[in-house]
C-alpha positions in Angstrom: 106.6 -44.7 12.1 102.7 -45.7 11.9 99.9 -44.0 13.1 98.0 -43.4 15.4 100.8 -43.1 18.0 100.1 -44.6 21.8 101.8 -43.9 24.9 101.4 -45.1 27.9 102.7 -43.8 31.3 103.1 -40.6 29.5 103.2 -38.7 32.9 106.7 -40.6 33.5 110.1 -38.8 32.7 111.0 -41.3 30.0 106.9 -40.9 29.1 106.9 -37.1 29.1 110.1 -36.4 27.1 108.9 -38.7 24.3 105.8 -37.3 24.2 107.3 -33.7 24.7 109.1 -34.9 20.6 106.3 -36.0 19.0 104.0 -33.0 20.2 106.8 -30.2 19.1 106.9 -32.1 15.4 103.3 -31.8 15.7 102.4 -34.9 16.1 99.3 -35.5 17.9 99.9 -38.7 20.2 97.1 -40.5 22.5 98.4 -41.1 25.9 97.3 -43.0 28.7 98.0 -42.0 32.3 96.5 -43.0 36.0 93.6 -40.5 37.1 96.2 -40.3 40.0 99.2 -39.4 38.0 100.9 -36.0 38.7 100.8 -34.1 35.5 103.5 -31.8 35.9 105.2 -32.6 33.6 102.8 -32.4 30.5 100.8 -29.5 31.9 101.7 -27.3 29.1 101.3 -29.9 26.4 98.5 -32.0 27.5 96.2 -29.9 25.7 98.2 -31.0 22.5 97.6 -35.1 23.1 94.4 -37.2 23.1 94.5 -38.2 26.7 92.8 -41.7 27.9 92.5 -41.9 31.6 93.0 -45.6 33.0 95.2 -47.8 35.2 96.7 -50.2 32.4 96.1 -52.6 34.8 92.2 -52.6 34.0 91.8 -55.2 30.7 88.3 -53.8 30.4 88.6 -49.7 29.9 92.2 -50.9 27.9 90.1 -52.8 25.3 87.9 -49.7 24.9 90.8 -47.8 24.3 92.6 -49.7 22.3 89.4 -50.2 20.5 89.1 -46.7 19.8 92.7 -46.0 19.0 93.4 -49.2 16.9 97.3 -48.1 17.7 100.1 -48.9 15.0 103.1 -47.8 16.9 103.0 -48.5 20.2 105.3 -46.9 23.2 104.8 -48.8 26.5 106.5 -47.2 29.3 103.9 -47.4 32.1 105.6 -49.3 35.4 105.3 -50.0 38.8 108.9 -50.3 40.6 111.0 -47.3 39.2 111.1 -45.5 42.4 112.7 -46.9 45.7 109.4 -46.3 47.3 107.8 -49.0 45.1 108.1 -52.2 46.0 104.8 -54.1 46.3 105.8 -57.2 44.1 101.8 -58.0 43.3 101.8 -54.3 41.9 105.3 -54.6 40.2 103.8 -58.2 38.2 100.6 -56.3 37.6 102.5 -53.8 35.8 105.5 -55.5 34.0 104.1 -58.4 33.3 100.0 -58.5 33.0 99.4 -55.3 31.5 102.3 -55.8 28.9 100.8 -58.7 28.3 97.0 -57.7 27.9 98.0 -54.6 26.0 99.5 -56.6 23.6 97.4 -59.1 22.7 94.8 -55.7 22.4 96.8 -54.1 20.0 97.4 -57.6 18.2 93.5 -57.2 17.2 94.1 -53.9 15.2 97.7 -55.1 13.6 99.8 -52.9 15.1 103.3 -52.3 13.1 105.8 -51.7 16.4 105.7 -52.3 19.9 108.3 -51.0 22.2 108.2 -51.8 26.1 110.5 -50.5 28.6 110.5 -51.9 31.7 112.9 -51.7 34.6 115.6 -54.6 33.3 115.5 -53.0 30.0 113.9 -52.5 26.8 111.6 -55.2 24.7 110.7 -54.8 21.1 108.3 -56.3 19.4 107.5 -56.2 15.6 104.7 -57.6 14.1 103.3 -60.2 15.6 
């Protein structure tokens, strides 16, 4: 596995866990999260991570990011549309599908080795493109 290490929706269960591994190996991950996003479950590792703040949604702060990052391995778990609760479709497409696809064609820039997208139908690798 390449570094540097991004993860996005980091505050999320699947998100938190994986982040939780890399950070007791040692690892120091960047992570983006919402402003909004309850931390609870990172509170006593967050310190331990290089945390971006952003909505993924936002092309313009992820290009700063990325930017700054220049990820190799790439962990993309940020959705809309996990919970019952969450059922705007504009918000679910502005998640899934136009964030995915803006943060990829960011990370293309930098030559990223691995990309790996989970979603809510399943999960998506990509590998060098």
């Amino acid at each position: 596995m390449k570094h540097p290490i991004l993860i996005t929706g980091a505050a999320g269960f699947v998100g938190s866990n994986l982040t939780r591994y890399f950070v007791s190996r040692g690892i120091k991950v960047n992570i983006m999260i919402k402003r909004s996003s309850n931390t609870w479950r990172l509170n006593d590792i967050i310190k331990k991570t290089n945390v971006h703040y952003t909505d993924i949604s936002d092309i313009n702060n992820v290009k700063k990011i990325i930017k700054k990052i220049k990820p190799k391995t790439i962990y993309h778990l940020a959705t809309h549309g996990g919970y019952s609760d969450q059922t705007d479709l504009v918000k679910i497409k502005k998640s899934i599908l136009d964030a995915t696809y803006n943060l990829i064609n960011e990370c293309k820039k930098y030559k990223f080795n691995i990309f790996i997208s989970y979603y809510i139908g399943g999960v998506r690798l990509i590998d060098n493109l």
